[in-house]
ZAMARGU-4260 file (C-alpha; in steps of 0.2 Angstrom, whole numbers, plus 5000, padded with zeros to 4 digits):
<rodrens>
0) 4560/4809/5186 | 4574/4801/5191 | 4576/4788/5177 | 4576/4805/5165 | 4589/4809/5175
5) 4598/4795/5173 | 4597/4795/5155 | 4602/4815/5153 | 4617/4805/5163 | 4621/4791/5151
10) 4619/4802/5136 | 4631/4814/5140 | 4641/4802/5145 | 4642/4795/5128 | 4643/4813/5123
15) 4660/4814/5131 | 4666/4800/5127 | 4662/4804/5109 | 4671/4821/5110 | 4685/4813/5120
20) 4686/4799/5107 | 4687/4813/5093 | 4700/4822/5103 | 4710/4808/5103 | 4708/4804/5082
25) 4712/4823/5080 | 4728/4823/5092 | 4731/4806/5085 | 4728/4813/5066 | 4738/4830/5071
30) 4751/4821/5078 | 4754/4812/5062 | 4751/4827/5051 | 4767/4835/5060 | 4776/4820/5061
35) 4774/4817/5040 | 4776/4837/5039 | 4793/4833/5050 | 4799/4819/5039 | 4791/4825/5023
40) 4800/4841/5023 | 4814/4837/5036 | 4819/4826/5021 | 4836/4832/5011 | 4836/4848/5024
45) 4855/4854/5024 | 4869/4848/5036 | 4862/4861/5052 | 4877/4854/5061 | 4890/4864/5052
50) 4884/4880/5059 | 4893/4874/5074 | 4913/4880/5066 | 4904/4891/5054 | 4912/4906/5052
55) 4904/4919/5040 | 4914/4929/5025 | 4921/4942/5034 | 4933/4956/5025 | 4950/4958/5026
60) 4957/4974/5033 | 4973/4982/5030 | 4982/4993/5039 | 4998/5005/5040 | 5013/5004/5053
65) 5002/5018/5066 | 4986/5007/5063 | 4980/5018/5049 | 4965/5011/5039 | 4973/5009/5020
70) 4963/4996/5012 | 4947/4983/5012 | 4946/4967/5003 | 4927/4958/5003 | 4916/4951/4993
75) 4904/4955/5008 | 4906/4970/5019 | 4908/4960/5036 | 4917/4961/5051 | 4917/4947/5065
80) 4914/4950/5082 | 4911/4938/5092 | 4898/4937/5106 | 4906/4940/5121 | 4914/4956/5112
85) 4897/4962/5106 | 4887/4975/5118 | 4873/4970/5127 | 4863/4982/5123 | 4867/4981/5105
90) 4861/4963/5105 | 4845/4968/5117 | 4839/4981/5102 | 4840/4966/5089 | 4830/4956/5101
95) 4818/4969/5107 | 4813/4971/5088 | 4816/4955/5079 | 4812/4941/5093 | 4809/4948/5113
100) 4805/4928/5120 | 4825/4922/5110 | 4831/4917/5126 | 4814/4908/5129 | 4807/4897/5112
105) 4813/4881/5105 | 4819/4889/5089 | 4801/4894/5084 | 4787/4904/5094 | 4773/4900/5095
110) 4763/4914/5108 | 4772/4928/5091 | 4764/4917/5078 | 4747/4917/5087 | 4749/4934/5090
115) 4756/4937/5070 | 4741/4927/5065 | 4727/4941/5074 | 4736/4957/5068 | 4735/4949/5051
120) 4715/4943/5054 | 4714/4961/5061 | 4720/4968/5045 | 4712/4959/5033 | 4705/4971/5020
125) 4716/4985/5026 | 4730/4983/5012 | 4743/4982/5027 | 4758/4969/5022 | 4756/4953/5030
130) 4766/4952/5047 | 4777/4937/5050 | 4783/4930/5064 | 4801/4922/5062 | 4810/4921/5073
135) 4832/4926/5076 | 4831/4907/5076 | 4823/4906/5060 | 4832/4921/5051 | 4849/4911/5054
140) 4840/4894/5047 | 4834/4904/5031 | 4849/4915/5029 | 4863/4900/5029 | 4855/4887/5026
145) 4840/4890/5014 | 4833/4903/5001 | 4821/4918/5001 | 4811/4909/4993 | 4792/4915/4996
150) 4782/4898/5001 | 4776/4887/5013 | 4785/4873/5009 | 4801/4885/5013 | 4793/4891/5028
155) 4789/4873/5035 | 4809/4869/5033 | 4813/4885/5039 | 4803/4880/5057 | 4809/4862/5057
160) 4828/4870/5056 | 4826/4881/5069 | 4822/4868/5080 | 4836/4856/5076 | 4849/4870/5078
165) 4840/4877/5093 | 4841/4859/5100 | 4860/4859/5094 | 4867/4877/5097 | 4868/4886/5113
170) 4857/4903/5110 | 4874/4915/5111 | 4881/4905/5097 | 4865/4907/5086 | 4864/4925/5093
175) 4883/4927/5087 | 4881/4919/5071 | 4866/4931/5066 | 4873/4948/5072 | 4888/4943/5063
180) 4879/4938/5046 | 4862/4947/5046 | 4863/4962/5031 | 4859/4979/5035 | 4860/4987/5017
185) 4873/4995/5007 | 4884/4980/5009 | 4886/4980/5026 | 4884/4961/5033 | 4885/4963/5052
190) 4882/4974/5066 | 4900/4980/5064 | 4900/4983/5047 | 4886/4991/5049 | 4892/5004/5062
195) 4906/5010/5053 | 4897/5013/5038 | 4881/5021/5046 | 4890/5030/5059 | 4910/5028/5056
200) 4910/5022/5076 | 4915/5004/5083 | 4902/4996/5092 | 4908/5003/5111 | 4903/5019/5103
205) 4888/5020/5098 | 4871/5027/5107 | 4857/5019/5111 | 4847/5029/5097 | 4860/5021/5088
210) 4858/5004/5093 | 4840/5006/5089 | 4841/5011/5071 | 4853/4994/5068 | 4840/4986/5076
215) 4827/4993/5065 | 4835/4989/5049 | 4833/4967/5049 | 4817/4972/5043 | 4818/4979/5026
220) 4837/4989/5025 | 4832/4998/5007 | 4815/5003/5016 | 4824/5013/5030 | 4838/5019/5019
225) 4843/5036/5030 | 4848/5043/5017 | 4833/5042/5003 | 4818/5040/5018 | 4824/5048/5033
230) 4809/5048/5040 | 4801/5033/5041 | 4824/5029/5046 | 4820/5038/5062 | 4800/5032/5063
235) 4807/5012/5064 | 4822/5018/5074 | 4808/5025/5087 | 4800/5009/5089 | 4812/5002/5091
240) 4818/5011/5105 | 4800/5009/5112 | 4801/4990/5110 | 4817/4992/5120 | 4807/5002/5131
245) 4793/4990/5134 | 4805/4976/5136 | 4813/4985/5151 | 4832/4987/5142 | 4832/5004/5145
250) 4825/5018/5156 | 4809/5029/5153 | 4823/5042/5152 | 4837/5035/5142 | 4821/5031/5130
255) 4816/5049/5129 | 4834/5055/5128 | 4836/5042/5112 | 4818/5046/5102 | 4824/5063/5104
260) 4842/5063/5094 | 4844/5067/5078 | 4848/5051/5065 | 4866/5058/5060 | 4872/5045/5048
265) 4891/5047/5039 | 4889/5036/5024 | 4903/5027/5021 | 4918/5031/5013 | 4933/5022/5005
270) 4945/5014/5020 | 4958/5020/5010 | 4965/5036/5019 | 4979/5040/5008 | 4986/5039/4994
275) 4996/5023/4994 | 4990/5011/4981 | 5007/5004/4973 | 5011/5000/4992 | 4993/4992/4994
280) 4994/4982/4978 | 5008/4974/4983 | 5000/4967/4998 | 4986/4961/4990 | 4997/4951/4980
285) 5006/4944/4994 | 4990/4940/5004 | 4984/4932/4988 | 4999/4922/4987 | 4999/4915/5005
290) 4980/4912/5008 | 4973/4914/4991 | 4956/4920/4983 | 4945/4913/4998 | 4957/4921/5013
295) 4960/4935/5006 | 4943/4942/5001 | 4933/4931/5017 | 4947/4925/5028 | 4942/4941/5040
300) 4962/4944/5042 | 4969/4958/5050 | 4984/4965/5043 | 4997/4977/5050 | 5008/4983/5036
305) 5026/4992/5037 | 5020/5006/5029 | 5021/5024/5037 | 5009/5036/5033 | 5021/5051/5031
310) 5034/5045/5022 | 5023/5036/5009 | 5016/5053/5007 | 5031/5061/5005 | 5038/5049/4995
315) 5024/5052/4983 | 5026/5070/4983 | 5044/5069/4981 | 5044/5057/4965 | 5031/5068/4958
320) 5040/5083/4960 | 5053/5076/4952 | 5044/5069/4937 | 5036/5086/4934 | 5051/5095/4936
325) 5060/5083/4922 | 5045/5085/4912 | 5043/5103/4911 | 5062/5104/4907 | 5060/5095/4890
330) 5044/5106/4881 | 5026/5106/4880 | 5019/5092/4869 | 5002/5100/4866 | 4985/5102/4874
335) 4974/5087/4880 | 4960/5089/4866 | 4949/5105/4862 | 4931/5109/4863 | 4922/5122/4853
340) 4918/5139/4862 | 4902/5146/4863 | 4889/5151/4875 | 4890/5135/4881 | 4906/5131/4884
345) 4905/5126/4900 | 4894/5111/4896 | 4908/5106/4884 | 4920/5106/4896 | 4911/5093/4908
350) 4907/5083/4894 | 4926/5081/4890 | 4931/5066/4898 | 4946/5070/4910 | 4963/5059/4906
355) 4968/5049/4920 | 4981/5055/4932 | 4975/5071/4931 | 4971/5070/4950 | 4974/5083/4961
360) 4974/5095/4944 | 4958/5102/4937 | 4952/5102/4918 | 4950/5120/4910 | 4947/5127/4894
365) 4955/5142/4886 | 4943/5157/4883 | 4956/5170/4876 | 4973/5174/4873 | 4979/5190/4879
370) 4997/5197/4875 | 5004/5196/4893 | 4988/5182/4901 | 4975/5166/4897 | 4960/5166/4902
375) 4953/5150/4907 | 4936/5143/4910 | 4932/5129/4924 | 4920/5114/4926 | 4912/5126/4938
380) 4909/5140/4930 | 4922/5150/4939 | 4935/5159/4925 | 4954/5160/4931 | 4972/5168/4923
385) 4988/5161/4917 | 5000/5172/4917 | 5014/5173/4902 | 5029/5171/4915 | 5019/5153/4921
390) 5019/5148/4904 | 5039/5151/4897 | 5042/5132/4902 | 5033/5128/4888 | 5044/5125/4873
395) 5039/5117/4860 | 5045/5098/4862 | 5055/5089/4850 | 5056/5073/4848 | 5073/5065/4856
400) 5069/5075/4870 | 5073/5091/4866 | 5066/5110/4865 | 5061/5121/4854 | 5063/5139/4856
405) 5057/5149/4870 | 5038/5157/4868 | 5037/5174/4868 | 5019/5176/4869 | 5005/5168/4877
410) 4998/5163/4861 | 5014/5153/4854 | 5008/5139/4869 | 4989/5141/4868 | 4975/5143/4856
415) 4959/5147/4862 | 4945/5131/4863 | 4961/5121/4869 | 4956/5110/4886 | 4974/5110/4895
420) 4977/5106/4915 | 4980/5118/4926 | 4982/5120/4946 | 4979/5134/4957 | 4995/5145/4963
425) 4996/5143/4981 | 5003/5154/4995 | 5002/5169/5004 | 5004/5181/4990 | 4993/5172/4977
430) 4980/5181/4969 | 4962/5172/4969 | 4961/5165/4953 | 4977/5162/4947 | 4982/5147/4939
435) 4998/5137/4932 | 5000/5127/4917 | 5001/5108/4919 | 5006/5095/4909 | 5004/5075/4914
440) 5024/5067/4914 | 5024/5054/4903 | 5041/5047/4911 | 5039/5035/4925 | 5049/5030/4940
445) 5047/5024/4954 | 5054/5025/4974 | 5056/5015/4988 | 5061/5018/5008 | 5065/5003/5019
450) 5074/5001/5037 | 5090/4994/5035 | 5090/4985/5049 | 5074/4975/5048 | 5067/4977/5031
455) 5053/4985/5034 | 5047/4992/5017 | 5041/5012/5024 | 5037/5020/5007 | 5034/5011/4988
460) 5030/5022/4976 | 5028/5013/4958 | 5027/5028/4946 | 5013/5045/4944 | 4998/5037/4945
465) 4993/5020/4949 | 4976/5025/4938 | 4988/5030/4923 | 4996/5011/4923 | 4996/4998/4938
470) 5013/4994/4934 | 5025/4996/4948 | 5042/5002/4943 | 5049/5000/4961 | 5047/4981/4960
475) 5043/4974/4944 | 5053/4984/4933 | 5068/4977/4927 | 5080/4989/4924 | 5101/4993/4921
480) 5106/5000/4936 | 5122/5010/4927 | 5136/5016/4942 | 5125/5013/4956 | 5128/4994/4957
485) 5150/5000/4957 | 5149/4999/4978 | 5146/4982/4975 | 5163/4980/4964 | 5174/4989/4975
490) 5167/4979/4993 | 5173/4966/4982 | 5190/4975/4978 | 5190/4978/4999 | 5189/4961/5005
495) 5205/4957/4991 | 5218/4968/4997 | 5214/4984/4989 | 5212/5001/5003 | 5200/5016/5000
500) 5219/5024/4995 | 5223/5010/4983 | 5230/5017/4967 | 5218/5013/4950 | 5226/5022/4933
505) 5214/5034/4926 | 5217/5028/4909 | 5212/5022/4891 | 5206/5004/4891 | 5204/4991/4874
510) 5196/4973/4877 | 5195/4962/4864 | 5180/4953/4864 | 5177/4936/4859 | 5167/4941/4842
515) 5183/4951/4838 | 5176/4969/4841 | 5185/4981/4853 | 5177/4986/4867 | 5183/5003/4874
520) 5174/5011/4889 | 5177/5028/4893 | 5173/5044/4906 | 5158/5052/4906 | 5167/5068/4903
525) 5178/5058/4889 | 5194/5062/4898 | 5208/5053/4908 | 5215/5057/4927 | 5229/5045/4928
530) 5231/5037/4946 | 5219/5041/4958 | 5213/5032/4973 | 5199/5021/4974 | 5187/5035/4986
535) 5190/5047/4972 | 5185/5035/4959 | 5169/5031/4968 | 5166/5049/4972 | 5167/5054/4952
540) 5161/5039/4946 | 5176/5035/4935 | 5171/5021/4921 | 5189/5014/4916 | 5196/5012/4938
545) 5178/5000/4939 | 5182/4989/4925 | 5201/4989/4928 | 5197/4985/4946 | 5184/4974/4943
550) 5199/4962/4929 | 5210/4965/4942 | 5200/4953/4957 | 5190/4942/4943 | 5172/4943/4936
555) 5169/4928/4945 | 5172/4938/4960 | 5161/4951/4956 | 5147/4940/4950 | 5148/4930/4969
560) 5145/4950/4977 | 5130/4953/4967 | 5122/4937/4970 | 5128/4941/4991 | 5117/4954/4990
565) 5102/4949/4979 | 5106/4963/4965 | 5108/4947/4952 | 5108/4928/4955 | 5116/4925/4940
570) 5129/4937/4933 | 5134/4936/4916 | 5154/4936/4918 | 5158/4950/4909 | 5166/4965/4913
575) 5153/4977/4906 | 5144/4969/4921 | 5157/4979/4931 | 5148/4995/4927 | 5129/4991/4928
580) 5122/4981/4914 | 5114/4970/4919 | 5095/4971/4925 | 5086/4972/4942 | 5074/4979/4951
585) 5072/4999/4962 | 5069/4986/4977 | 5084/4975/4973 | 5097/4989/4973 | 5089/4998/4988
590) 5089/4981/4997 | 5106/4979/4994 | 5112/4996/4999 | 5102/4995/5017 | 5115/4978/5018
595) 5129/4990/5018 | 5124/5002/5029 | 5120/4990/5042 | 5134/4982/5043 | 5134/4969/5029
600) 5122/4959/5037 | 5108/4950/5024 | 5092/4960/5022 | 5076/4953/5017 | 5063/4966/5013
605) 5044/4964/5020 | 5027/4974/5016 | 5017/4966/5032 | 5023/4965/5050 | 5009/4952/5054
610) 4994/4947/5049 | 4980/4940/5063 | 4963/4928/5058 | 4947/4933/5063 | 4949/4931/5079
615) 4964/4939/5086 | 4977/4925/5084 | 4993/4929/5075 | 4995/4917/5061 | 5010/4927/5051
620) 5023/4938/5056 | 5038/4944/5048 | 5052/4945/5061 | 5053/4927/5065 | 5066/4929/5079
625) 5065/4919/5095 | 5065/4930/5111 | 5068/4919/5126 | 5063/4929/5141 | 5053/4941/5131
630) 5037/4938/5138 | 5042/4940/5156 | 5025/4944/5166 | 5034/4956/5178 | 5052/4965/5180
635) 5062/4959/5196 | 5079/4964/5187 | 5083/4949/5179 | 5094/4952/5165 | 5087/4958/5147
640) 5083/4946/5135 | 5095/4944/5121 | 5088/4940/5104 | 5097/4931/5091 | 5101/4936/5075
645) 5103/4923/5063 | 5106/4934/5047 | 5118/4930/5036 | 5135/4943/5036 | 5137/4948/5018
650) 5152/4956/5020 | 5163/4960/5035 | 5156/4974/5046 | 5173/4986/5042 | 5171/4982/5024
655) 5155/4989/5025 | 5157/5004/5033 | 5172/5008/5020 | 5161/5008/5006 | 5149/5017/5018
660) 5164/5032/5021 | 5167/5031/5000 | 5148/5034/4997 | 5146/5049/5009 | 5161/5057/4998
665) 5150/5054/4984 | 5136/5065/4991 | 5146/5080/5000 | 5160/5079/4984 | 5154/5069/4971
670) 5141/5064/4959 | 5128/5065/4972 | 5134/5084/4979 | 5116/5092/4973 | 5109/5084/4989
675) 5124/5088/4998 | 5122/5108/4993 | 5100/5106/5002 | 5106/5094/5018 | 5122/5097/5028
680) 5118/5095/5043 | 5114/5077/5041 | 5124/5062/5036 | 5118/5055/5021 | 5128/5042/5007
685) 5122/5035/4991 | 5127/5033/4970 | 5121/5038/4955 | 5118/5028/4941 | 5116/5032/4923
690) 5115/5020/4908 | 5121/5021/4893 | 5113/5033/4882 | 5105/5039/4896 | 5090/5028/4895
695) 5088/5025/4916 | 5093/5037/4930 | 5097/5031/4948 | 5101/5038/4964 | 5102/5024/4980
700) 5108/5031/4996 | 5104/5029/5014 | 5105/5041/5032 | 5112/5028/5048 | 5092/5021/5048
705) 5085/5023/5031 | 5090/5019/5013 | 5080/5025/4998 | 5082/5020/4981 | 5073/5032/4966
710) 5074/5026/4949 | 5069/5036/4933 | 5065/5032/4915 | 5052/5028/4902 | 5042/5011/4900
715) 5050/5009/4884 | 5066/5014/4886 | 5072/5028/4874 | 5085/5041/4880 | 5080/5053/4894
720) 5091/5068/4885 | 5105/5075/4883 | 5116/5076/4898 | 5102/5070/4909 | 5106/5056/4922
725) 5107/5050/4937 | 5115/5064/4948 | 5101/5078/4940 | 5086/5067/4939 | 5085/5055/4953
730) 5096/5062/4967 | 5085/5076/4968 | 5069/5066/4970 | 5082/5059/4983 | 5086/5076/4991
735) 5067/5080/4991 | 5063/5065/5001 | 5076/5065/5014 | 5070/5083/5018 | 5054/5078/5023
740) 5059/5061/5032 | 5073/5068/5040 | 5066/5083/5048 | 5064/5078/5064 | 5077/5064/5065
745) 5093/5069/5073 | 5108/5069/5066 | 5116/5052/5068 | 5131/5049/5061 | 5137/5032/5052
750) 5141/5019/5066 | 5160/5016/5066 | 5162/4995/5067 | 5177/4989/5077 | 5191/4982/5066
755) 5192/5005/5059 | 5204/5015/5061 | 5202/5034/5054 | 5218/5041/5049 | 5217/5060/5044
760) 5221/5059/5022 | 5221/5071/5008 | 5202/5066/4998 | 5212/5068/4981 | 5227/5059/4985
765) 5225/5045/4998 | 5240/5051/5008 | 5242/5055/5025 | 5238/5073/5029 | 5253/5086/5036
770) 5249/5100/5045 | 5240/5114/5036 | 5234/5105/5021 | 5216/5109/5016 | 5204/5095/5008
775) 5210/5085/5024 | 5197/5069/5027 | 5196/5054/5039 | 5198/5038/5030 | 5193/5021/5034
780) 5207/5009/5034 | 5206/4991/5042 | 5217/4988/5055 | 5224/4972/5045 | 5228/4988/5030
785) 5244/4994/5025 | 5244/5011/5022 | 5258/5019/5011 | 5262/5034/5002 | 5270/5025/4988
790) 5261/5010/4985 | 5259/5003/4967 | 5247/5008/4956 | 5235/4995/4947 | 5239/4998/4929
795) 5242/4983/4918 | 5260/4986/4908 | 5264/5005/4904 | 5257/5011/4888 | 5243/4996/4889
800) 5226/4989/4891 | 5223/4977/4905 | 5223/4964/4889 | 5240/4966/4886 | 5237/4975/4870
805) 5245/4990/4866 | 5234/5008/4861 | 5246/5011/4849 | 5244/4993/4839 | 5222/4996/4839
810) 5220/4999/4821 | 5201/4990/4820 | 5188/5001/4824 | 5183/5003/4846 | 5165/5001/4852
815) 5164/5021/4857 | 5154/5030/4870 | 5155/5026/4888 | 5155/5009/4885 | 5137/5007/4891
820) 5135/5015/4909 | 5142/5030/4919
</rodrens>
């Protein structure tokens, strides 16, 4: 019995030894299955190591001076937020549904892939999708560093990275990297992209039923796309909420609170929140130039722009007044195209494809002609009236830019079938239903409005409509500036001895040029005024004081001003140049007027205050002034910080306000009087400028803390029509403008520099006022200035040119007209 025993013993003894022996092959064989699966497929894997700077695509964002959203630039919708800034129970949502042991695995779990293994034996034959079991680990592995490709092979380099970068990243940095690059559908990339498009909230803001529908979305975004399957949205989002739940994130009653909200998605809209695209082009184009393709559409910058919102809108509206205004002025060039009416006409009329610029307008068709109304049919279906009296603008244009006779009837402007533009009267008394008669510009122009003191670019508008043409007329037209650039020749005139009462002979002038033609400017009104002083000259825009100004202190003179104040680096040295002919740019001249009004000091104009990386650190910044002391952590009256200024002086701060004094005149008696007429009460300076045939119309001019240049005329330049220049096209786009930007601003009068003295003059003549005379002013004379009340009176020789040549002895024939600009 016992030796049975014994061999039962020894038997299982082998028996355990056999099984042990076995165990040992199959770890031994196991062991070298994973370690050739390692070294099979850990062969080639990519460099894990570089996730440890990487920094995902993240978009730039751009906004205005008040922090204004105005523009996005990405190839992928991301923001970066980085971990510490990312709240937890955002992050808990994510881990609760995609990975509850991430703080807990090596980088792969092994207790979710036995469990993923039963579900999927449970489900055999069900026709359930298989369910996986990566983990946050081995998203951020297949996501960065691999493909989606479907295989095991894939799947086996997918574990074997999520180990290594387990082994070599700390979990808050994989964490980061996968909230930040994980996508979440309608190109959102990120938790914070995601928020704003789904729920137009930061992160800090949103709920926890928010949270949880993020959460839900790793899975398969299209699937629970709120907006095509709202149910099975808010059927993920629950489980999610029940994961976070189970996981103990959140309380049994937060949890109730959650399942039971409503899924309130905002889907996203354009960051732009106004119209301001000529403004945020030209920051593209800058950001482009300092960080190229790859910072600009990935850098994740953050950019603070110059911009205010309010007067880029009313800069807008003030420029497209005025080109509507001009427009209307010169005729009615025709309907937009014409559909054929029947019952259904209104299908027509969606089918017609709407011309660009039409925006804020409407597209309607006419329906019939009536002897005293239109009616008009809409996209909508809704039917409208013009009325005869909203019509009479509508002559007949001809080509020069002039009009036909006015209409007398309804039917002399409009057939029926025609598809014109129109836009709804507005106001109090409007009837419903009645419309006005529109008509897209086909002039362009373009404005800009800039501190004076900093160059802070406020307002750019480049023309009607950036969808008509992205051209920008403020800055990349190149253009004759006409009159307006004549402060610039008597600043010069002011630093070489010459007074705002100066004497200049109103009077006939004959330069022979070198080809042996005579040149002879003239007036805009073609007359002469004899001696008057240089204030009046400005003031009325007189042609033949610039030019015999402008011989009298030297081209060469003339040409160093304009290259002071960035109007022209190199000015041709002729004295046609004197009055405007040669070619800049809206922000050149605008520029160069702010440089007057604050004092003569150099102005260099910017579109970005500063622009930040990704992670909060400013890395650009337009004033680049040193501040010592700035930065003080606390107050304990120390003396205030004095920051330098290292700008260069243009011109002498006296000579700038004289000009300054002579450009106010201009605007309460001169050329510029139509803005005078609207705003009284507050101080305001600038000058026209018209070429010659009347091909580009200016107005630049400037309040104590703002200047604003407007330019008008068409791309290729022809004449704007008769009489039509600077002082009835641009300054009242000027005019308009200053309204609105000045409404709130107190009246500020023009800083007085030391080195002035104001002595009480007659405005016509420059002499010294005596009690009871009327047209009395203050002028601006320099202390170092004599003033007299005989003093010569620039002329040349009696009965002479400045050449020397007497009018009587011109027999050849004259260059006639105004000799180019007024």
């Amino acid at each position: 019995m016992f030796i049975g025993i014994h061999e039962n013993m020894k038997l299982f003894a082998r028996i355990l030894l056999l099984l042990f022996s076995l165990s040992v092959v199959g770890i031994l064989i196991a062991a070298g299955v994973v370690f050739y699966g390692f070294w099979h497929f850990g062969k080639g894997l990519p460099d894990y190591e570089q996730l440890a700077s990487y920094e995902p695509p993240v978009m730039t964002r751009v906004h205005s001076a008040d922090g204004s959203l105005i523009a996005e630039y990405a190839r992928e919708r991301r923001l970066f937020v980085p971990i510490n800034a990312i709240p937890r129970k955002v992050k808990q949502a994510f881990i609760a549904a995609e990975d509850q042991n991430f703080y807990n695995h090596i980088g792969i779990d092994f207790l979710g892939i036995f469990r993923a293994i039963g579900v999927n034996v449970k489900n055999l034959g069900s026709g359930r999708r298989l369910v996986g079991a990566s983990t946050i680990t081995q998203q951020v592995a297949k996501n960065m560093l691999l493909t989606n490709e479907v295989s095991y092979e894939r799947k086996a380099k997918e574990a074997i990275l999520a180990i290594r970068i387990d082994r070599s990243l700390s979990k808050d940095r994989i964490l980061e990297l996968y909230l930040n690059e994980i996508y979440l559908g309608h190109r959102a990339y990120g938790v914070a992209a995601a928020a704003l498009y789904y729920f137009d909230k930061s992160l800090n803001d949103l709920t926890i039923a928010e949270m949880a529908y993020l959460g839900a979305l790793p899975k398969a975004p299209n699937n629970y796309n709120p907006f095509r399957y709202p149910e099975r949205a808010i059927a993920r989002r629950n489980w999610v909420i029940g994961r976070m739940l189970e996981e103990k994130f959140i309380t049994p009653e937060q949890a109730e609170i959650a399942i039971n909200s409503p899924l309130k998605v905002k889907e996203g809209r354009d960051a732009q929140v106004l119209a301001a695209e000529w403004f945020v082009e030209e920051v593209r184009r800058e950001l482009y130039d300092l960080y190229g393709t790859k910072g600009l559409y990935d850098g994740g910058l953050s950019v603070r722009t110059t911009m205010q919102a309010s007067l880029q809108q009313a800069g807008e509206a003030a420029l497209r007044a005025g080109l509507r205004r001009y427009d209307r002025k010169h005729g009615w060039r025709g309907a937009i195209g014409q559909i054929k009416l029947a019952e259904d006409w209104q299908k027509a009329l969606a089918e017609f494809p709407e011309p660009k610029g039409l925006d804020p307008w409407r597209l309607a068709a006419v329906l019939e002609v009536h002897d005293k109304e239109v009616i008009i049919g809409l996209k909508s279906g809704d039917k409208g009236r013009i009325l005869f009296e909203d019509m009479k603008w509508a002559r007949p244009w001809i080509k020069g830019q002039k009009v036909g006779a006015k209409p007398k009837k309804p039917s002399d402007v409009l057939k029926p079938g025609e598809v014109i533009a129109v836009t709804e009267l507005e106001g109090e008394n409007a009837d419903v239903g009645l419309f006005i008669l529109e008509q897209i510009p086909n002039v362009g122009g373009g404005l800009v409005a800039m501190d004076p003191h900093t160059g802070r670019i406020l307002a750019l508008v480049g023309g009607w409509s950036h969808e008509v043409s992205e051209f920008n007329r403020a800055v990349q037209a190149r253009r004759q500036p006409g009159s307006s650039f004549k402060p610039f020749v008597y600043a010069a005139a002011l630093d070489n001895g010459f007074t705002p009462a100066s004497k200049i002979m109103d009077g006939p002038f004959v330069l022979t040029q070198e080809n042996g033609e005579r040149w002879k400017p003239s007036n805009y009104t073609k007359k002469f005024y004899g001696p008057s002083t240089l204030r009046l000259g400005i003031e009325k825009s007189r042609n033949l004081m610039t030019v015999r100004l402008a011989r009298s202190i030297g081209m060469d003179t003339v040409a160093d001003y304009a290259r002071r104040f960035g109007i022209d680096d190199n000015l041709q040295e002729t004295l046609a140049m004197s009055l405007g002919a040669m070619e800049t740019t809206l922000l050149k001249m605008t520029t160069a007027y702010a440089s007057l009004v604050n004092g003569g000091k150099e102005v260099t104009p910017t579109l970005i205050d500063r622009v930040q990386n990704r992670r909060g650190s400013t890395i650009y910044q337009h004033d680049a002034r040193e501040c010592q002391g700035c930065k003080a952590a606390s107050w304990r009256d120390q003396d205030a910080p004095e920051i330098s200024d290292p700008r260069e002086q243009i011109v002498s701060p006296a000579t700038a306000y004289q000009v300054v004094s002579m450009l106010e005149g201009v605007v309460q008696r001169g050329t510029g009087s139509v803005i005078y007429r609207t705003i009284k009460n507050k101080p305001l300076a600038g000058k026209t400028g018209t070429t010659n045939d009347g091909k580009d119309a200016w107005f630049v001019g400037f309040s104590p803390d703002l200047a604003v240049g407007v330019y008008v005329g068409f791309d290729q330049p022809k004449s704007l029509g008769p009489r039509e220049g600077g002082g009835g096209v641009a300054a009242p786009i000027f005019r308009d403008f200053m309204v609105e930007a000045l409404a709130d601003e107190p009246a500020i009068p023009f800083r007085v520099p030391e080195g002035i003295r104001l002595v009480r003059v007659k405005a016509d003549t420059g002499l010294p006022a005596q009690p009871g005379d009327r047209g009395v002013i203050l002028e601006a004379f320099k202390v170092t200035d004599q003033i007299s009340t005989d003093g010569p009176v620039l002329d040349g020789s009696e009965n002479s040119n400045a050449t020397g040549i007497s009018l009587d002895q011109v027999k050849n024939p004259v260059t006639s007209g105004t000799g180019g600009l007024y």
